[in-house]
VEXDREN-2710 file (C-alpha; in Angstrom, 1 decimal):
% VEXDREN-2710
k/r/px/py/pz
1/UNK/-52.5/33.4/-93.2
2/UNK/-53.8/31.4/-90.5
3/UNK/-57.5/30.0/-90.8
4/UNK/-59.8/30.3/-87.8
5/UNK/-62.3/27.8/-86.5
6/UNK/-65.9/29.1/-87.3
7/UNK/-66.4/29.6/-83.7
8/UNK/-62.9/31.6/-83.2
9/UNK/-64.5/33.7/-85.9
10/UNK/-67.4/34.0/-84.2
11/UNK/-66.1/35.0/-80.9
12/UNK/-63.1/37.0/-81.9
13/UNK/-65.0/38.9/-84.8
14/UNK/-68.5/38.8/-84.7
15/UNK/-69.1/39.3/-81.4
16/UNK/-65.7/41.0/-80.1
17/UNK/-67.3/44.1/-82.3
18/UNK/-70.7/43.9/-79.5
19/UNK/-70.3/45.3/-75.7
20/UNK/-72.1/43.7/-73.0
21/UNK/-72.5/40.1/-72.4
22/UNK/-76.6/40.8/-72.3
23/UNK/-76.3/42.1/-75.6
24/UNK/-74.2/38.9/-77.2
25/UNK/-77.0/36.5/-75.9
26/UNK/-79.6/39.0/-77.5
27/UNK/-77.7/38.7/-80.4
28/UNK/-77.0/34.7/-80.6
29/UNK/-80.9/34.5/-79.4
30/UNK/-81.9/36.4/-82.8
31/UNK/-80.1/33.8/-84.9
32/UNK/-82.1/31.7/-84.1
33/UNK/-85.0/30.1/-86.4
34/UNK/-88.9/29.4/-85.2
35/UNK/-87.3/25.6/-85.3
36/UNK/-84.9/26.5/-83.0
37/UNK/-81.6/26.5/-85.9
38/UNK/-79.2/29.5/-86.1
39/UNK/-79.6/30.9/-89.6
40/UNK/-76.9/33.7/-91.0
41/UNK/-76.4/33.8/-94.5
42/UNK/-72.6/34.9/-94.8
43/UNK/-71.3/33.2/-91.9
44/UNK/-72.8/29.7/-93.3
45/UNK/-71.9/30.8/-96.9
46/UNK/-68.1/31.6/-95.4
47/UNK/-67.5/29.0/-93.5
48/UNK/-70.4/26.0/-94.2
49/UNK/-73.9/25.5/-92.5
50/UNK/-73.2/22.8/-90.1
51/UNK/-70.0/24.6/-88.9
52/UNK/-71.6/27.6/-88.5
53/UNK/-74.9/26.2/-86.9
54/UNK/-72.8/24.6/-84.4
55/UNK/-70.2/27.7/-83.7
56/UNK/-73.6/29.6/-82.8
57/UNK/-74.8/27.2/-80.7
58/UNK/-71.6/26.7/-78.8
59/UNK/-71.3/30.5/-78.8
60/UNK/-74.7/31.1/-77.5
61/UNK/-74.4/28.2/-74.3
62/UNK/-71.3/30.0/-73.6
63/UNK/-72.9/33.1/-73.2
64/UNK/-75.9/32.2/-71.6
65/UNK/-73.1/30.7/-68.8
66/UNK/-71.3/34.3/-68.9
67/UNK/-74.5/36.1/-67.4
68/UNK/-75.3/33.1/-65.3
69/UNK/-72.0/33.5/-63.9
70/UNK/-71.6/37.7/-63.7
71/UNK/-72.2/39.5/-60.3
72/UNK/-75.6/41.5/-60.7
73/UNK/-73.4/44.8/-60.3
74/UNK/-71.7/44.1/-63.3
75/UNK/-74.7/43.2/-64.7
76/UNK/-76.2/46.2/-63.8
77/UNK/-73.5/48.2/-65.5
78/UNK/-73.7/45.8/-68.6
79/UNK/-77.7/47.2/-69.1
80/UNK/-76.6/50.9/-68.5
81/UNK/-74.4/50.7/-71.2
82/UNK/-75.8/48.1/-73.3
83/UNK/-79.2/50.3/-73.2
84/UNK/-77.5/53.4/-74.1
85/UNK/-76.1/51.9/-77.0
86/UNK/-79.2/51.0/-78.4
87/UNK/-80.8/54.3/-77.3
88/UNK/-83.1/52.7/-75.3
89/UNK/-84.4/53.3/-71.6
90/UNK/-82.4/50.6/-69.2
91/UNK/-85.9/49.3/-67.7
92/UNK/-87.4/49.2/-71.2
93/UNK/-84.1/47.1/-72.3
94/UNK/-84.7/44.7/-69.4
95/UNK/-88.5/44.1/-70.3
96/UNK/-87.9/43.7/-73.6
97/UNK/-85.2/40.8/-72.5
98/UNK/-88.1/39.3/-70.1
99/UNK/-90.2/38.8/-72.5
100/UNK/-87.5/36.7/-74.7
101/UNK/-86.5/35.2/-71.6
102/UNK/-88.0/31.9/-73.0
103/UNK/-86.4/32.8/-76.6
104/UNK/-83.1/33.8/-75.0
105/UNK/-82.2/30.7/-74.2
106/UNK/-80.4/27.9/-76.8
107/UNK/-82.2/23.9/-77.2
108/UNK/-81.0/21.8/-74.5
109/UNK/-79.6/24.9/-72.0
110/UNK/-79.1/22.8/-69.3
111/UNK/-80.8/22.0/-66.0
112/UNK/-82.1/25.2/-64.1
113/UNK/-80.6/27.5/-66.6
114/UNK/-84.0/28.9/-67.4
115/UNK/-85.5/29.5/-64.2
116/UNK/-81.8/30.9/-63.6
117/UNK/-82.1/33.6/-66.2
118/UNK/-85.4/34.3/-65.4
119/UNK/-84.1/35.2/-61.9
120/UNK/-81.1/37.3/-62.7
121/UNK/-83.5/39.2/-65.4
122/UNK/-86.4/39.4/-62.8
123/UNK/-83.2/40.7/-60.1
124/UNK/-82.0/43.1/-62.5
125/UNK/-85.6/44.8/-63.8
126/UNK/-86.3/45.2/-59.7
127/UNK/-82.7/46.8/-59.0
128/UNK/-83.1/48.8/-62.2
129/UNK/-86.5/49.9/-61.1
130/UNK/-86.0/50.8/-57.8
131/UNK/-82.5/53.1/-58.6
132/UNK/-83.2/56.2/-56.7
133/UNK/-83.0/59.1/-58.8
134/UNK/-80.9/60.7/-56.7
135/UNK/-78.2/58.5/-55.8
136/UNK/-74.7/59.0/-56.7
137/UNK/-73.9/56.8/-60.0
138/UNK/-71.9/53.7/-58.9
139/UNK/-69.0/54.3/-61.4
140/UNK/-68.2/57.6/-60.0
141/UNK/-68.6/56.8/-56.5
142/UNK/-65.5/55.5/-54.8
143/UNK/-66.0/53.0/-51.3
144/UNK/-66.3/55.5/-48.0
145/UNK/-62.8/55.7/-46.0
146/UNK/-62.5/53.9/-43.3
147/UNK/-63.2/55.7/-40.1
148/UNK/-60.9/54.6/-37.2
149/UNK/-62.5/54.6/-33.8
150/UNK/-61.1/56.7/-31.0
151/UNK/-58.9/55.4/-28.9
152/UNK/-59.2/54.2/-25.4
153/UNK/-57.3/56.3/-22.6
154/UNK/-55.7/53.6/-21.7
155/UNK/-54.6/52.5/-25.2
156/UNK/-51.6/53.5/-25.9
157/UNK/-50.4/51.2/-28.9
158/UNK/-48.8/52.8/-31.8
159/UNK/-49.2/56.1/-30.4
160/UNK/-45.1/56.1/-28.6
161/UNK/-46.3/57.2/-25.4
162/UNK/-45.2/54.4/-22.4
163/UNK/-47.8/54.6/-19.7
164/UNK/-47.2/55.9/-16.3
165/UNK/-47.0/53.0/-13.9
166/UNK/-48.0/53.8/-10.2
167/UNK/-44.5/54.3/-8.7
168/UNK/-43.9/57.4/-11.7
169/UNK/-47.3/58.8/-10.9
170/UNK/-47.0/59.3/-7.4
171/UNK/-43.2/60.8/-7.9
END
């Protein structure tokens, strides 16, 4: 049997089993203590403390950088389902990650990574908010075909037709 790191554990098992990248960094930002250590009982009693605190902590900068790094439209589709799973509104999902936004992040993110999250949240609460009602869902609408102009009279490429010159018109 092969042994795994604590964080291949961690990434492989723990959070393989969660969808959504948003939902991961919940879930890494809830390890964490008021002192700012990642604290899970059977993790640390499986595979140590200070293997586990620092699988976590790597764990949890790596995804912070997954959502820095995801298009909003994927975010987008990341709170629809991550929402539904919970069983929770999508806009209330988003304010409730706003108001960790602080909390969300691990000690010593990196520079700009906060006001970074704070943006892609802020970008994702305003798209989410603004959905009309109406539209067609994203998922199930394919692009529009393209929609090729009409062709000049005097355009005859690809069409197989040679042009009259003036000698064969006046014939």
């Amino acid at each position: 049997m092969k042994l795994k790191s604590a964080f291949e554990d961690l990434s492989q098992t723990t959070l393989g089993a969660i969808s959504g990248c948003l939902r991961r960094l919940e879930y890494l930002a809830g390890l964490r203590q008021l002192r700012g250590e990642y604290w899970h009982w059977g993790f640390s009693k499986l595979h140590g403390e200070p293997a586990a605190k620092k699988a976590f902590y790597e764990a949890h900068r790596a995804a912070v950088s997954e959502v820095l790094c995801t298009p909003l439209r994927t975010l987008l589709n990341d709170v629809e389902s991550s929402s539904r799973g919970l069983g929770v509104d999508a806009e209330k999902f988003l304010e409730g990650l706003k108001e960790k936004k602080a909390g969300l992040l691990p000690s010593d993110p990196g520079a700009g990574s906060a006001r970074h999250l704070s943006s892609v949240l802020h970008a994702l609460l305003g798209l989410e908010r603004n959905r009309r009602p109406d539209a067609i869902p994203r998922a199930s609408s394919p692009h529009p075909p393209l929609v090729q102009s009409p062709r000049h009279p005097g355009d005859t490429a690809g069409s197989g037709v040679q042009p009259e010159t003036e000698g064969e018109a006046e014939e």
